[in-house]
C-alpha positions as CSV (number, residue, x, y, z in Angstrom):
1,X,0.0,0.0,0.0
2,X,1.2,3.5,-0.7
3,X,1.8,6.3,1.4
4,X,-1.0,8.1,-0.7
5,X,-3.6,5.3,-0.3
6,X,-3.8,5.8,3.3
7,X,-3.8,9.5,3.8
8,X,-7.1,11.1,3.4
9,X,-7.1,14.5,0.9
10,X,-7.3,16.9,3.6
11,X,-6.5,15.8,7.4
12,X,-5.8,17.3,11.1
13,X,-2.7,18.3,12.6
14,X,-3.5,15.0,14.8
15,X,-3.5,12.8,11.7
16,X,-1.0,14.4,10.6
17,X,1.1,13.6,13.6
18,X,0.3,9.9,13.6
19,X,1.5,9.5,10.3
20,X,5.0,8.9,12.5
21,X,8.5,9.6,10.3
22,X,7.7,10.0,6.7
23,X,10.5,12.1,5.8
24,X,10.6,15.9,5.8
25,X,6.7,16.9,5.2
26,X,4.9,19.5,6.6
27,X,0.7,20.1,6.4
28,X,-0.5,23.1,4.2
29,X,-4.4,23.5,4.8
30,X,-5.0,20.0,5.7
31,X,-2.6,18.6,2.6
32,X,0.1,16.5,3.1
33,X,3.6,18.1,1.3
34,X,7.0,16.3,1.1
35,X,10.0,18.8,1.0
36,X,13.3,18.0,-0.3
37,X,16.0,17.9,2.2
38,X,17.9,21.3,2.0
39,X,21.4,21.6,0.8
40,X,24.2,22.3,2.7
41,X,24.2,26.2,2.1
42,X,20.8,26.8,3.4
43,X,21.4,24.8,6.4
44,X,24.6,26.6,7.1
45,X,22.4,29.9,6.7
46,X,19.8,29.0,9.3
47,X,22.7,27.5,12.0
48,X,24.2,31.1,11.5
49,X,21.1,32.7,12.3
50,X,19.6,30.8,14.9
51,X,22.7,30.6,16.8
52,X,23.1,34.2,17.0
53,X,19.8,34.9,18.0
54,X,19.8,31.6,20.2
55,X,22.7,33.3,22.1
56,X,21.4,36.8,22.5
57,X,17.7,35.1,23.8
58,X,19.6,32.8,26.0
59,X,22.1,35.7,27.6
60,X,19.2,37.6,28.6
61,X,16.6,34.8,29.5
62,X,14.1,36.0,26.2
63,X,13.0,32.3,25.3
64,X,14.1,29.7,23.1
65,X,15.3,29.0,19.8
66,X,14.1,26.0,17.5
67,X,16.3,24.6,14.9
68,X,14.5,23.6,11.3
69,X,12.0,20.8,11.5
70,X,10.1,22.2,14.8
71,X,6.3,22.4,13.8
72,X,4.0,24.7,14.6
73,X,0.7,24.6,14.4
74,X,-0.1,28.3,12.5
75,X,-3.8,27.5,10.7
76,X,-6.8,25.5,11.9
77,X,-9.4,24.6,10.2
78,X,-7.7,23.4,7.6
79,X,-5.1,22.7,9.5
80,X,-0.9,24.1,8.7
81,X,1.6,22.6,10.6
82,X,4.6,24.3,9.2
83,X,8.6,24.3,10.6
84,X,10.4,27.2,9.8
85,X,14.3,27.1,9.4
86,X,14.9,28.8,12.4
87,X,12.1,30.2,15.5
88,X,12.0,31.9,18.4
89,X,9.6,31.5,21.1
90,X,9.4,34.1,24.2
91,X,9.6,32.5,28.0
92,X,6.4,32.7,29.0
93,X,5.2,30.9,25.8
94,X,7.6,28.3,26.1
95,X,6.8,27.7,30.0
96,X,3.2,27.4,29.4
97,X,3.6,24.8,26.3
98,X,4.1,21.1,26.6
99,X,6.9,20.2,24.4
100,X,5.4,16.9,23.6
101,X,2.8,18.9,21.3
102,X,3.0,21.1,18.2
103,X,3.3,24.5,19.5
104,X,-0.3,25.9,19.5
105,X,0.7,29.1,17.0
106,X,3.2,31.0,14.9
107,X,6.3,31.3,16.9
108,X,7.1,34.9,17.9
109,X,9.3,34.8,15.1
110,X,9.7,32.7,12.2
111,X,13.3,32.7,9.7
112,X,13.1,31.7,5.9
113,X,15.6,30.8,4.4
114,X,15.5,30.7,0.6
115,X,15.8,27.8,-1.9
116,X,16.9,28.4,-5.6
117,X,13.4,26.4,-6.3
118,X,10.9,28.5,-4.4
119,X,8.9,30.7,-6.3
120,X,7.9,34.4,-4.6
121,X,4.4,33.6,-4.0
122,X,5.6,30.6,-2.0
123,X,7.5,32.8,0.4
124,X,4.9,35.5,0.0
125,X,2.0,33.0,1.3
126,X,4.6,31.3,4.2
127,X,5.2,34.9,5.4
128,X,1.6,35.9,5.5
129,X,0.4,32.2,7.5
130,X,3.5,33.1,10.0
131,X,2.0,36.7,10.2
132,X,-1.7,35.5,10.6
133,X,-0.6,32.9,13.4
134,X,0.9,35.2,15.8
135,X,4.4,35.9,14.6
136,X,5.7,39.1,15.8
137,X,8.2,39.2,12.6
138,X,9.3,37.1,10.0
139,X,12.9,37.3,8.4
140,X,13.4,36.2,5.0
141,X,17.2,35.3,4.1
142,X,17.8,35.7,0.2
143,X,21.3,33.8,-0.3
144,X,21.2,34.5,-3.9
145,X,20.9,38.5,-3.4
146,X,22.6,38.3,0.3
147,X,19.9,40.0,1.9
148,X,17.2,39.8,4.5
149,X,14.0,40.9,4.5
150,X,11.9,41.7,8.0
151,X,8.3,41.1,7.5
152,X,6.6,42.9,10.9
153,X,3.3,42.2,12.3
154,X,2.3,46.1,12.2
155,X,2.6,45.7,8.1
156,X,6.0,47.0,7.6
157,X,8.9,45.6,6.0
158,X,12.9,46.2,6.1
159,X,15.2,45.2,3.8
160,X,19.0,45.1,4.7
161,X,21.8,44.3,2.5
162,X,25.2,42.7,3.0
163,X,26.7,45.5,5.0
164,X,23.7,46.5,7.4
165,X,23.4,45.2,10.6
166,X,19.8,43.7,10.7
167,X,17.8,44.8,13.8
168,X,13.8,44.0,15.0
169,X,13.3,45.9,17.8
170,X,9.7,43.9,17.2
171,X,10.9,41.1,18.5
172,X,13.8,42.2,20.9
173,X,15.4,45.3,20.7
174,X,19.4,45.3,21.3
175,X,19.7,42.4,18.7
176,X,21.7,42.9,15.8
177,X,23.3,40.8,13.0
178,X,25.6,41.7,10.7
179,X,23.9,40.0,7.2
180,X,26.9,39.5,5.4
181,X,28.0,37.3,8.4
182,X,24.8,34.3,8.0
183,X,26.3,34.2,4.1
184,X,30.1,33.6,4.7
């Protein structure tokens, strides 16, 4: 029997979740979608990020950082369960969640990393269902342009190049990365 055979044309983040490991997937209003395992590039891109945001939240007791492959549960009804390449989640959040379940929303903020195959409505419809969840900001690392791209909850949106130092004071002000650093 196939993998398509048994999974119904739109399902639950619970059936979703008791398909067990079928590779890299994530649910998109209710429909099952394989990804392809990034390449080493974008993973390196994502490490860079979330480690320097991981170490700023940790220093000053801000939340937690997720590494790629962390669902979230951003949509119901259909339901998205989505895993950005990098997320953050503030304190209280965290202590309130049980990390044995999907968290219940958008993280506070959700990174993109770009692959050469993703089209710009792709990224544009991700950004808006991290935005609709609850995300306080979504960044959106271009590798093939070196930039980033903050996507705020009040609308706006930043673009910093290679020499900028990229700063959300939406999601914790003092933070700043250097965006030529994630691409070394």
């Amino acid at each position: 029997m196939t993998l398509k055979a048994i999974i119904p044309t739109i399902m639950t983040a619970d059936e979703f979740a008791s398909l067990g490991d079928i590779g890299r997937a994530e649910l998109v209003r209710g429909r099952l979608i394989h990804l392809t395992k990034p390449k080493p590039k974008h993973g390196r891109i994502a490490m860079r990020i979330g480690t320097a945001f991981s170490n700023f939240a940790q220093k000053h007791n801000l939340g937690e950082v997720y590494a790629a492959g962390t669902g979230f549960l951003a949509e119901r009804n259909p339901d998205s369960v989505r895993a950005p390449d990098a997320a953050f989640v503030r304190a209280d959040v965290v202590a309130a969640h049980d990390d044995e379940d999907w968290f219940p929303r958008s993280p506070d903020l959700a990174v993109e990393v770009l692959s050469p195959t993703e089209r710009a409505e792709q990224v544009a419809e991700k950004v808006q269902m991290w935005l609709d969840g609850g995300a306080r900001s979504v960044w959106v690392f271009d590798p093939k342009s070196r930039s980033a791209t903050i996507h705020a909850a009040r609308g706006t949106i930043q673009v910093f190049r290679e020499g900028d130092d990229l700063r959300d004071d939406a999601v914790h002000p003092g933070f700043a990365l250097r965006v030529k650093e994630c691409f070394v």
